[in-house]
C-alpha positions as CSV (number, residue, x, y, z in Angstrom):
1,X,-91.5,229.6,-77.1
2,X,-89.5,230.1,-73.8
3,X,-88.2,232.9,-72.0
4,X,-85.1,231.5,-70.2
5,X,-84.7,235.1,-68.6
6,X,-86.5,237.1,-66.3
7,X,-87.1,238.6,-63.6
8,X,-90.1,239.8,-61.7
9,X,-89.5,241.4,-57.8
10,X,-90.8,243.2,-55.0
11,X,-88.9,246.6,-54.6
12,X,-88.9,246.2,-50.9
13,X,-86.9,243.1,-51.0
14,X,-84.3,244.6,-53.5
15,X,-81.8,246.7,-51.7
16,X,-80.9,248.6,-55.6
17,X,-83.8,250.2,-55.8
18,X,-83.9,251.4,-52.7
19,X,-82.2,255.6,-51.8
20,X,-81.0,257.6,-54.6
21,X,-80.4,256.2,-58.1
22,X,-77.1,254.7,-58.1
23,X,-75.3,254.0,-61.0
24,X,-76.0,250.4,-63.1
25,X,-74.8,248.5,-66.0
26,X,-77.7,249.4,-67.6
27,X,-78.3,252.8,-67.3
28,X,-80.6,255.2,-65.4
29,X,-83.6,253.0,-64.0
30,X,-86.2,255.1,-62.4
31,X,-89.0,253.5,-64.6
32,X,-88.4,250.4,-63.0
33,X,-88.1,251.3,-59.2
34,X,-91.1,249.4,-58.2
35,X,-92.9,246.0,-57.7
36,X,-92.7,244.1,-61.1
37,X,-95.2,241.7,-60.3
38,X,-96.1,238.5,-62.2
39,X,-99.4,239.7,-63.5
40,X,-97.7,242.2,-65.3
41,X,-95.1,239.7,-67.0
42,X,-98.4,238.3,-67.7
43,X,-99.5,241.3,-69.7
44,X,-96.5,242.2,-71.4
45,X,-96.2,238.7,-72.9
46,X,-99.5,238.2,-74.0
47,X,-99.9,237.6,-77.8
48,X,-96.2,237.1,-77.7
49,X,-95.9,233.1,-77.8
50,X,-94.2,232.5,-74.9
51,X,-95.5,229.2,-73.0
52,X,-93.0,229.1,-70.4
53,X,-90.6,231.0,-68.8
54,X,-87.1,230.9,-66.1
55,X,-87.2,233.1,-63.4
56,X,-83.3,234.3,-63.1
57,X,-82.2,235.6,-59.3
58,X,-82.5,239.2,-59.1
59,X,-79.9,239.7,-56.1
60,X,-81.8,239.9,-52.9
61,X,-79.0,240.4,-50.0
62,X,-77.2,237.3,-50.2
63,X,-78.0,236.0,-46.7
64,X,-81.8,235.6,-48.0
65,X,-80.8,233.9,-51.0
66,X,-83.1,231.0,-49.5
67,X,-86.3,233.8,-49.5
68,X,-85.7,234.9,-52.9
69,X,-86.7,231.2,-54.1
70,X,-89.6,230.3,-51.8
71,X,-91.1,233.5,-52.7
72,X,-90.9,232.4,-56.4
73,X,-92.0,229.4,-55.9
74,X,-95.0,230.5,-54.0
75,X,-95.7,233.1,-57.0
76,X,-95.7,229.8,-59.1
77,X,-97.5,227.8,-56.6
78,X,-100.5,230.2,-57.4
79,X,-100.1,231.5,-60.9
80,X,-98.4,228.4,-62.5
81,X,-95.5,231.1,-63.7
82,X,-92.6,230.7,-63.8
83,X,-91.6,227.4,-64.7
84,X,-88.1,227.3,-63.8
85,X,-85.9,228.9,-60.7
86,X,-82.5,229.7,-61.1
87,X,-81.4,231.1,-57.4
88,X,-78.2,232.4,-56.1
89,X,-76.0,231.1,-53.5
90,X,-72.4,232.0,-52.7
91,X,-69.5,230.1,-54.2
92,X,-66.4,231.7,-52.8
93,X,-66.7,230.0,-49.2
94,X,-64.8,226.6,-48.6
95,X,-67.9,224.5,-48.5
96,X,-71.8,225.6,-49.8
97,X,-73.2,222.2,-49.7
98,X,-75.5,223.3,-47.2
99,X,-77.0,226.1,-49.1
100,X,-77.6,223.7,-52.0
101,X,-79.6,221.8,-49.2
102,X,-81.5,224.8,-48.5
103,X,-82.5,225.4,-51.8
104,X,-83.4,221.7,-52.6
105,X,-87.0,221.6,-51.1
106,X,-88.1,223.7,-54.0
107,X,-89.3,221.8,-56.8
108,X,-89.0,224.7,-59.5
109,X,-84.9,224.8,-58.8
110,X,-82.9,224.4,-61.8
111,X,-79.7,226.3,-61.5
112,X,-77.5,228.6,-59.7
113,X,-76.5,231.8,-60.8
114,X,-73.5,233.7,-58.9
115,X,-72.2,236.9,-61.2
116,X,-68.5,236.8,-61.6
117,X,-68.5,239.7,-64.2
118,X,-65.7,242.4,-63.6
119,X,-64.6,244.7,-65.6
120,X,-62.2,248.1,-65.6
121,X,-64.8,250.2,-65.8
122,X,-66.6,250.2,-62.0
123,X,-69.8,251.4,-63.4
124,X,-70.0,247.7,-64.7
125,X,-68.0,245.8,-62.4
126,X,-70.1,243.1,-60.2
127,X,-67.6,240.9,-58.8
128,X,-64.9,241.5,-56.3
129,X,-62.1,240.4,-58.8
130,X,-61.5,239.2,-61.8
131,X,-60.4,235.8,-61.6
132,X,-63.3,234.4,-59.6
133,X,-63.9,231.3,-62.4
134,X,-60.6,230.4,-62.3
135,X,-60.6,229.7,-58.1
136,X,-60.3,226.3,-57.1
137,X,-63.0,226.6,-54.6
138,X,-65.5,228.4,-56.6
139,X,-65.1,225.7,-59.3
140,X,-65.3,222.8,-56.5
141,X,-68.7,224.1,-55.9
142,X,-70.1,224.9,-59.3
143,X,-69.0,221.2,-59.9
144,X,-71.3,220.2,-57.5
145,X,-74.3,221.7,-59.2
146,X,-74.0,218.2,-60.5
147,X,-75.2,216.5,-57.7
148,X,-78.7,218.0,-58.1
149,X,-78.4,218.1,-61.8
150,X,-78.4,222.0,-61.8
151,X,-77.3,224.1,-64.3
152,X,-75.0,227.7,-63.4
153,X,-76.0,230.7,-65.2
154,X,-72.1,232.0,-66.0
155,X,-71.6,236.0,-66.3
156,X,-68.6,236.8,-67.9
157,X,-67.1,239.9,-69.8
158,X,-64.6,238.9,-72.5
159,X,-61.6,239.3,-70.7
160,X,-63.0,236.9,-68.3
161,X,-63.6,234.1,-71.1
162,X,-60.3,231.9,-70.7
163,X,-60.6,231.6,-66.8
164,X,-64.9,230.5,-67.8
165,X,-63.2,228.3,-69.8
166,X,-61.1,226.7,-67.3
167,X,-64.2,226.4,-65.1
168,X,-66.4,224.9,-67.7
169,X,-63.6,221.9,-68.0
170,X,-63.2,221.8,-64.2
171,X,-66.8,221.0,-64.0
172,X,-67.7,218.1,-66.7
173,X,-71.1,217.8,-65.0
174,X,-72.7,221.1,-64.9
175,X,-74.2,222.8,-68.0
176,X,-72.8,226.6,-67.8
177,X,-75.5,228.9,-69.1
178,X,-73.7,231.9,-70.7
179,X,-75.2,234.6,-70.0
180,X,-76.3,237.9,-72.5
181,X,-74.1,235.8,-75.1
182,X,-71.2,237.0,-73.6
183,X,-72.0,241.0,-72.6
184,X,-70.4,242.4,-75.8
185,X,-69.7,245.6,-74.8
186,X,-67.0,246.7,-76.6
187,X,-68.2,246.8,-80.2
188,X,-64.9,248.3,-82.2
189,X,-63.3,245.4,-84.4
190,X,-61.1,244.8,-82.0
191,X,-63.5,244.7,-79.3
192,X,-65.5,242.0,-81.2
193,X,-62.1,240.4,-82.0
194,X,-61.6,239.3,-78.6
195,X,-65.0,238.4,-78.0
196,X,-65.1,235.7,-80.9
197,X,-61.7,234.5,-79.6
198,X,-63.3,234.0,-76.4
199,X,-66.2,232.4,-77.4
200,X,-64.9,230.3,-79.5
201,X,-62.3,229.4,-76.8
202,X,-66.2,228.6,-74.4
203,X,-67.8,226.8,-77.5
204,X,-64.7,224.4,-77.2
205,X,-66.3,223.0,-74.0
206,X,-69.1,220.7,-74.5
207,X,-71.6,222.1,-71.5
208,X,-71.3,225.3,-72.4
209,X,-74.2,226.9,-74.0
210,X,-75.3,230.5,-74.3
211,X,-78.2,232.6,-73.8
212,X,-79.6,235.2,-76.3
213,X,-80.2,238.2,-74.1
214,X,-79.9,242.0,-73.3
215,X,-78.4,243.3,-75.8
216,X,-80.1,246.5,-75.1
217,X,-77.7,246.5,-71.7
218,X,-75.2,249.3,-73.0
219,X,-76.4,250.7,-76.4
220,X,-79.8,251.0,-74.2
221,X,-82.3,250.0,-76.8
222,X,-83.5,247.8,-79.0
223,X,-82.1,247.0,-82.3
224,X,-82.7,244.4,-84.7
225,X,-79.3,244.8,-86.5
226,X,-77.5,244.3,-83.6
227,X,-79.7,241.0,-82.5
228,X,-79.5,239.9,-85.7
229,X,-75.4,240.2,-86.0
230,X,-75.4,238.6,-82.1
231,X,-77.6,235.8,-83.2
232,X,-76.2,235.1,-86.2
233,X,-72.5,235.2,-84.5
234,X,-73.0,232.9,-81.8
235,X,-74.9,230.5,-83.9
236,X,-72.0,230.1,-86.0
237,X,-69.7,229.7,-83.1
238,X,-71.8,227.6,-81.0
239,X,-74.5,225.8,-82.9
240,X,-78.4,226.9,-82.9
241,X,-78.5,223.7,-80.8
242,X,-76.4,225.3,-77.8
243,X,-78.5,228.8,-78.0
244,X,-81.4,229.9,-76.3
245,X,-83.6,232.5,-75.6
246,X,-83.9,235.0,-73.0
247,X,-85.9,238.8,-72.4
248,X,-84.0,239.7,-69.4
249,X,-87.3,241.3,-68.4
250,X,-88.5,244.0,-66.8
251,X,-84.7,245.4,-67.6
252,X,-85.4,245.8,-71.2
253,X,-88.4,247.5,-70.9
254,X,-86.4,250.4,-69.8
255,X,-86.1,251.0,-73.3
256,X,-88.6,248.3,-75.5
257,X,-92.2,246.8,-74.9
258,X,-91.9,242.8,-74.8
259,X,-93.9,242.8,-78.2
260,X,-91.0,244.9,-80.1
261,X,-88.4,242.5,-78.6
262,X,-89.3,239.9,-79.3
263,X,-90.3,240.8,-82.9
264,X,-86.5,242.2,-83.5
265,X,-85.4,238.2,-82.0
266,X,-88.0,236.2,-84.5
267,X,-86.7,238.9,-87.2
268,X,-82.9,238.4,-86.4
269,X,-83.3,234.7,-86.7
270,X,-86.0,234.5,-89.6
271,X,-82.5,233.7,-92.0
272,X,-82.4,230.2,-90.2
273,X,-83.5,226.7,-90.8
274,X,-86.9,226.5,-88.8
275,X,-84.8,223.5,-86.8
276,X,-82.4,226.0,-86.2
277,X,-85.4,228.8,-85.0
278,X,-86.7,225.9,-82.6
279,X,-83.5,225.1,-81.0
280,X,-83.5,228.8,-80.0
281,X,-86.7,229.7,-79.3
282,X,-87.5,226.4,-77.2
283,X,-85.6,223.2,-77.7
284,X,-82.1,224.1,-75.8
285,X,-84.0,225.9,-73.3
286,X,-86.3,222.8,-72.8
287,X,-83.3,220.6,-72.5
288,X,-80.9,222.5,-70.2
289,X,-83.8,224.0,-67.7
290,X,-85.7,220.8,-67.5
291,X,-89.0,222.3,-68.7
């Protein structure tokens, strides 16, 4: 199995844990003010069947977006964890070829991830506005991801799914990663309305695939019903073949242990063909990370 999501940090190079406890997406997170370390990924996937795993950017200040990676990559240069880097670098300025050079050297890189989630509510709004996948300039240079056959991990809200759209067809090249299946936060029928209409508008685009994770983010637990309904959704929209999946560790265990996760996953998906179960528990990942 591979986890296509996580995270592991040093809180003194993560400006959001630092001061007071400000308000995140996911909830109160004093449990997790601290180093997350490697070894102790280590230890809360043991027994769990995970053989590799995608380290995810974890938004350092921008301007060391080039630290954030070497110091990955030197974490996997001594523990052989992760397997795959996805880094962040800034697609909103006329021309980021040169941080795409910077980021080159490092022989884990697989993919860019720059969060263009916004919503009405500020307590999850990310990006500066709304409309970011739909800028010509940010969608030159997520097409030229292509040029060092890198993937970009895509973070949408619903709303947000037509202009992804438009960027996934502006961008032929690139593999777009969705993220957390789409952050379903809105779970009234008319709230889940609008999010198969804009997956299904996303599924229409042939590198478009999606990523099977935290969907503890805003009921702020773990439940099997729910990842069973989101797996069993987005299969049906997407394909098993164009789903993978992803912890979004240490964030989860603000309310789970890694063992109960991903017990409530292999449960959620056990009504699957075991092709099905392998697409999403390793194949797509395989493929689109390069693993």
């Amino acid at each position: 199995m591979i986890d296509a999501h996580h995270h592991i940090w040093r809180q003194a190079d993560l400006p959001w844990l630092d001061g007071p406890e400000q308000p995140r997406i996911f909830g109160p997170y004093g449990a997790i003010r601290r180093d997350y370390p490697i070894t102790e990924y280590l230890t809360d996937i043991a027994g769990s069947g995970i053989t590799k795993s995608v380290y995810v950017q974890a938004n350092w200040p921008p301007e060391r977006f080039e630290d954030e990676v070497a110091w990955v990559q030197s974490v996997a240069d001594e523990h052989g964890w992760p397997h795959g880097i996805v880094g962040y670098a800034d697609f909103t300025g006329e021309d980021m070829r040169a941080q795409l050079d910077r980021l080159k050297r490092y022989p884990l890189m697989r993919g860019i991830r720059q969060q263009l989630h916004w919503h009405e509510n500020p307590a999850y709004r990310f990006a500066a506005r709304p409309d970011l996948a739909a800028d010509p300039t940010v969608q030159r240079n997520v097409a030229r991801l292509a040029d060092h056959g890198w993937c970009f991990d895509l973070q949408v809200f619903t709303g947000q799914m037509a202009d992804a759209a438009h960027l996934a067809r502006a961008c032929p090249g690139v593999t777009l990663v969705l993220q957390h299946a789409g952050m379903l936060e809105d779970t009234s029928d008319a709230g889940r309305a609008a999010w198969r209409d804009g997956m299904r508008r996303l599924a229409e685009c042939p590198n478009v695939v999606v990523k099977l994770s935290a969907f503890g983010t805003f009921i702020h637990r773990n439940d099997p019903g729910f990842i069973r309904d989101m797996i069993e959704e987005t299969g049906r929209i997407f394909g098993a073949g164009r789903c993978l999946f992803g912890s979004n560790f240490p964030i989860e265990k603000l309310w789970t242990t890694y063992a109960d996760l991903i017990a409530a996953f292999r449960a959620g998906a056990a009504g699957l063909s075991q092709s099905a179960q392998a697409a999403i528990f390793h194949d797509t990942a395989a493929r689109v990370y390069r693993l």
